[in-house]
C-alpha positions in Angstrom: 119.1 106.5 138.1 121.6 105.5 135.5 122.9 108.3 133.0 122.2 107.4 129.0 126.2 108.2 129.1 127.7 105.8 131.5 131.3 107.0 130.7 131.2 110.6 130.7 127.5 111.6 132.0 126.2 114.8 130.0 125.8 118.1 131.9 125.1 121.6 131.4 127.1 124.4 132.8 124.2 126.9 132.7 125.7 130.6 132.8 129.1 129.4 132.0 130.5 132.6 131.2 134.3 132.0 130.3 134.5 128.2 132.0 136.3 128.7 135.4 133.5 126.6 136.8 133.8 123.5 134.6 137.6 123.0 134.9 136.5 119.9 137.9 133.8 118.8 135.7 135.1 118.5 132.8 138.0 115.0 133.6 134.6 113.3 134.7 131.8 114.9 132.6 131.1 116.1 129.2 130.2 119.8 129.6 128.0 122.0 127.5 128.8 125.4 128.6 125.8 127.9 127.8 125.7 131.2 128.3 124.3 135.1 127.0 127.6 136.9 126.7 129.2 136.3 123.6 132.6 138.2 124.6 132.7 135.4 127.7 132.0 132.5 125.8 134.9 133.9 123.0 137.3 134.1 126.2 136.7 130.4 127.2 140.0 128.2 126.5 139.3 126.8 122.9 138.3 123.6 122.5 137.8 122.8 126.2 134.2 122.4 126.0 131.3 123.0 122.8 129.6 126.4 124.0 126.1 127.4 123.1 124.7 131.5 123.0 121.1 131.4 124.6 119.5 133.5 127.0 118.8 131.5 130.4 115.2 133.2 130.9 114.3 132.0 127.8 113.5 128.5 126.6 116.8 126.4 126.1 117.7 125.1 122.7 117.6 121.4 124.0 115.3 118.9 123.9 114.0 117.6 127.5 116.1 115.0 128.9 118.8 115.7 126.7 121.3 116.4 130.2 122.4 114.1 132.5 122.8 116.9 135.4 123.0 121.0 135.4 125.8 123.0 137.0 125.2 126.8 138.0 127.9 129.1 139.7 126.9 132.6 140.1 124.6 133.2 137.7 121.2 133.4 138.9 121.6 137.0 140.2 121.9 137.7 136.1 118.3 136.8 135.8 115.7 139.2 135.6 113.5 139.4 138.6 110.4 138.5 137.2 112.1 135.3 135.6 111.4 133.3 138.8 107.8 134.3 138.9 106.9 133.4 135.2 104.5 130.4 134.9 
């Protein structure tokens, strides 16, 4: 499947939290980094990547289609229980 952005492919780092996880995505990618925690998205390295506060259990402020790919490290075990149940 060929990406919309053939040179640097669109991907959101879902639970970012202050970035340590897009550092090898980032010379390859162009990373949205989302996450709840205000204080960790305001501890990221500025300018690295364009952050976006939203609440994974929650509808995301994109449109569908809008990412190439989706990156998660450790942040599923934030969730709420009942988040994986909800239809």
């Amino acid at each position: 499947h060929a990406t919309r952005h053939k040179q640097h492919p669109l991907v959101l780092d879902a639970g970012c939290g202050s970035g340590l996880s897009w550092a090898p995505l980032v010379p390859k990618f162009t990373v949205i980094g989302l996450d709840l925690a205000r204080d960790m998205l305001e501890a990221r390295v500025p300018g690295a990547v364009d952050v976006v506060q939203a609440d994974l259990s929650q509808p995301l402020p994109f449109r569908d289609g809008v990412f190439d790919a989706c990156s998660s490290v450790a942040a599923i075990h934030y969730l709420a229980d009942d988040t994986a149940t909800r239809p």
